[in-house]
C-alpha positions in Angstrom: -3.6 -16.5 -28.3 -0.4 -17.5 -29.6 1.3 -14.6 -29.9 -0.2 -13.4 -26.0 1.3 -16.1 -25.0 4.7 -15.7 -26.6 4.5 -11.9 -25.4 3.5 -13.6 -21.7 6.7 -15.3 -22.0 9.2 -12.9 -23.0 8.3 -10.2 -20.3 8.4 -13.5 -17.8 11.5 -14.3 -18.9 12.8 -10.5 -18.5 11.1 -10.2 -15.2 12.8 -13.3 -14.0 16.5 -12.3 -15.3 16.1 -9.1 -13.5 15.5 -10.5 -10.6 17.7 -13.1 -10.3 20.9 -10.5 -11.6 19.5 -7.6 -10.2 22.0 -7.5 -7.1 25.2 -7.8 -9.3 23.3 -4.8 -10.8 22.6 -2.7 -7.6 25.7 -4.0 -5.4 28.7 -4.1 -8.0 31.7 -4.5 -5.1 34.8 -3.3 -6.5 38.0 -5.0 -6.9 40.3 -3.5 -4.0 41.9 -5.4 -1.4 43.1 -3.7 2.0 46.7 -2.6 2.4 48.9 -4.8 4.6 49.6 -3.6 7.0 46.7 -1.3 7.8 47.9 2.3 9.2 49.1 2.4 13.1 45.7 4.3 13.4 43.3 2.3 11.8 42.0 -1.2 13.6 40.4 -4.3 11.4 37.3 -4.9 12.8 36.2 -8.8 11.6 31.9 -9.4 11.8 30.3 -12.2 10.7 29.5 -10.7 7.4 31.5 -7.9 6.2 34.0 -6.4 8.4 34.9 -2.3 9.9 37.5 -0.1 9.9 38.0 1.6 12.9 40.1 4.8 12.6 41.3 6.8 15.5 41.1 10.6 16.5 44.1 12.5 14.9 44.7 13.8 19.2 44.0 11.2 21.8 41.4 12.9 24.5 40.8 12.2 28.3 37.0 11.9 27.9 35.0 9.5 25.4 34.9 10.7 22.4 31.9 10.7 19.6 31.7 8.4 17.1 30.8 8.9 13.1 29.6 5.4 11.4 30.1 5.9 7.9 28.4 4.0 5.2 29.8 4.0 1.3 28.0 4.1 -1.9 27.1 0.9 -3.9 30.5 1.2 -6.0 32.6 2.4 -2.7 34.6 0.9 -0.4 35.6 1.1 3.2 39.2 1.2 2.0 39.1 3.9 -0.3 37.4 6.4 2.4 40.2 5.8 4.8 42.1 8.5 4.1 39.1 11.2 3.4 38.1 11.2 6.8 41.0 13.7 8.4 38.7 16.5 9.0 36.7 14.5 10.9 39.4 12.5 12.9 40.6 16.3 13.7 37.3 17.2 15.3 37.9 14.6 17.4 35.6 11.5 15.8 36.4 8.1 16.2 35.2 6.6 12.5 33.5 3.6 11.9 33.8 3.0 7.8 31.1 0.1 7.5 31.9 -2.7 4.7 29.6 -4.5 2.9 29.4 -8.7 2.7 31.2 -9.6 -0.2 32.9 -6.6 -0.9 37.0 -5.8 -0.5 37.4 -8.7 0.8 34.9 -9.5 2.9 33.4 -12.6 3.6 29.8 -12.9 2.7 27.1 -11.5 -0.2 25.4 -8.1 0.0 21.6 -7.6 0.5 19.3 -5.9 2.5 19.8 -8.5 5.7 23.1 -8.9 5.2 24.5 -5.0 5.2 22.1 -4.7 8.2 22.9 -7.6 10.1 26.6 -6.3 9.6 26.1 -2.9 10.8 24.1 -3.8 13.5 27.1 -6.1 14.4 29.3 -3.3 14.0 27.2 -0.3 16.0 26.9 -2.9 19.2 30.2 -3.7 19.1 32.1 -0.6 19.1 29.1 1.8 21.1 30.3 -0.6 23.9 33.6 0.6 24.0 34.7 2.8 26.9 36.3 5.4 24.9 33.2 6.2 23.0 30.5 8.0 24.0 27.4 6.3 22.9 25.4 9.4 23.8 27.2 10.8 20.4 26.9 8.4 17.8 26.1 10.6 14.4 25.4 7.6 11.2 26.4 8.7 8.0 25.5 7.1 4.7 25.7 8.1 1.1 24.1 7.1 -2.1 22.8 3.4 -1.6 24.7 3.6 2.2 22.2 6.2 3.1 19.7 2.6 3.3 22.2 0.8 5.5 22.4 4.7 7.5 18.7 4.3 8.4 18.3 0.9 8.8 20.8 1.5 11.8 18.6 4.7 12.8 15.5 2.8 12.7 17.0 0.4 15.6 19.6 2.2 17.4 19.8 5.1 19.2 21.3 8.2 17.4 22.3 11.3 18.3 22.0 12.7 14.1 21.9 11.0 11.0 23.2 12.3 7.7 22.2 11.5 3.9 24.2 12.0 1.4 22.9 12.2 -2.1 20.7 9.2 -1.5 17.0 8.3 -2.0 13.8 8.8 -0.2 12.5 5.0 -1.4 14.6 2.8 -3.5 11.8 1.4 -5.3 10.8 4.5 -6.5 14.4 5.1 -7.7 13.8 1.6 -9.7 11.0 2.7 -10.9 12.3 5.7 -12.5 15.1 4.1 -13.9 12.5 1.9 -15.8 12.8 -1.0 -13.7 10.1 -3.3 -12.7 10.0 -2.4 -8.9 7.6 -4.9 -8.1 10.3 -7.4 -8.5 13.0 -5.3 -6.0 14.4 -7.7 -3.1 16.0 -5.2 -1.5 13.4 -2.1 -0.6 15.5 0.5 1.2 12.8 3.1 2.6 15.1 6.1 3.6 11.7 8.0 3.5 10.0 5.6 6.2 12.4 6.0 8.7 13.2 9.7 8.2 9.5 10.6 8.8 9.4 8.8 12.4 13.2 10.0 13.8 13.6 12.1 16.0 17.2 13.1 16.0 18.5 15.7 13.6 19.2 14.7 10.1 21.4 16.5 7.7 21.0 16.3 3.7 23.3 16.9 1.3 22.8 16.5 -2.4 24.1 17.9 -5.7 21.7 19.5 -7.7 23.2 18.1 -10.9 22.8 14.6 -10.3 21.2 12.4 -13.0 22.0 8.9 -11.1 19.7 10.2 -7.6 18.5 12.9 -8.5 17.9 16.2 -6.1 14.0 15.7 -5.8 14.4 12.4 -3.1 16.3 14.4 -0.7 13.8 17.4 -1.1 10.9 14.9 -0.3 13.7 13.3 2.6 13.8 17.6 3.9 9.4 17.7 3.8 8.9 14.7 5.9 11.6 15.3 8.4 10.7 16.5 11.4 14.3 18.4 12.3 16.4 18.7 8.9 18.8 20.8 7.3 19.3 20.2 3.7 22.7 21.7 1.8 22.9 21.6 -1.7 26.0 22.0 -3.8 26.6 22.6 -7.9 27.6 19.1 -8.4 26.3 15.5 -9.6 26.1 11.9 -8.0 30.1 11.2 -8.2 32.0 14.4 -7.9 30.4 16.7 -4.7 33.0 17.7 -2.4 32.8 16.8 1.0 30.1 18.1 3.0 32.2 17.3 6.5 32.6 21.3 7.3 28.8 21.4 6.7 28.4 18.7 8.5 30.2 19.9 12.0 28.4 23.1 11.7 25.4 21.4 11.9 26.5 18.7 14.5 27.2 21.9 16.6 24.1 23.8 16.1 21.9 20.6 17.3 24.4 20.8 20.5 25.9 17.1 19.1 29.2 18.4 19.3 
């Protein structure tokens, strides 16, 4: 009885450090700061938690224009995407790069409720804008941002969504990696939400990666009711972008 006991106690005491570290594990914000000043084209929006960058069109237009919401992988930042997003700024996109509480900066701590509560924030604020058309809104998330993607999709209305190399449930990605999932705080169901929506979705995944691997998004592209799912020869860190892809598709579902 002893030695159950002492057994008891060491997998209680691993169970509890995981789950009491397991967000510095899953959320590990980098260190970058923003530049100062910002580009002309690029506006600071300040939420509650986190904050947004807002960048502009690359040609101003006469009529509203769509909107892309864009949310960053777990080691990403808002920052760092700012100037990868020309292609879309040239097809006419206003883009909304989401950041996380406590990351680059921002004020706050990520979790579940707080990235939501911040992208919420962010949706309602700039969807209200005059110069977007909120009939247009395509939400974009990669990685772990494909979570914060649908948890805007599950409450907002959305013209498409897009997932990029991210999971169908996060804790079945724990579980894989050998992590007790029945101790997850933050359950990201992708797969949940996917199943129910009805606007177009577009997948994107490299068939190399070992960090999310391929199979989630296949399993995203089966319980999808409209889907297109691209592939590319790559891994978790090193695709390249899918934003051609991606406007194909945006014009084939007659979003653009």
């Amino acid at each position: 009885m002893t030695f159950l006991k002492i057994i008891a106690l060491v997998l209680l005491g691993i169970g509890g450090f995981f789950f009491f570290i397991q967000r510095s594990m899953i959320f590990p914000a980098p260190n970058v700061n923003l530049p100062n000043p910002l580009p002309a084209n690029v506006e600071h929006v300040q939420l509650k938690e986190g904050y947004a960058l807002l960048l502009s069109p690359s040609k101003p237009s006469d009529t509203p224009s769509p909107l892309l919401v864009l949310a960053h992988g777990n080691a990403g930042s808002a920052v760092s995407l700012m100037h990868q997003m020309s292609e879309m700024r040239q097809a006419g996109f206003y883009v909304l790069l989401l950041e996380y509480p406590g990351y680059a900066g921002a004020p706050g701590s990520p979790s579940l409720k707080s990235i939501e509560r911040s992208a919420l924030e962010a949706f309602d604020r700039i969807t209200k804008r005059n110069y977007i058309d909120d009939t247009r809104v395509v939400v974009y998330g990669r990685s772990i941002g494909g979570g914060a993607a649908t948890l805007i999709a599950k409450q907002r209305p959305i013209a498409a969504l897009g997932l990029e190399s991210s999971f169908a449930k996060f804790s079945e990605l724990v579980s894989e990696k050998g992590f007790p999932s029945f101790l997850l705080r933050d359950r990201f169901d992708n797969e949940a939400v996917v199943s129910e929506l009805s606007a177009p979705i577009f997948l994107y995944h490299g068939s190399n990666d070992k960090i999310i691997p391929i199979h989630h998004s296949e399993k995203l592209s089966q319980v999808a009711k409209t889907n297109e799912f691209f592939q590319a020869p790559c891994g978790h860190n090193n695709c390249p972008p899918g934003w051609t892809a991606l406007l194909e598709f945006l014009h084939n579902h007659d979003v653009l």
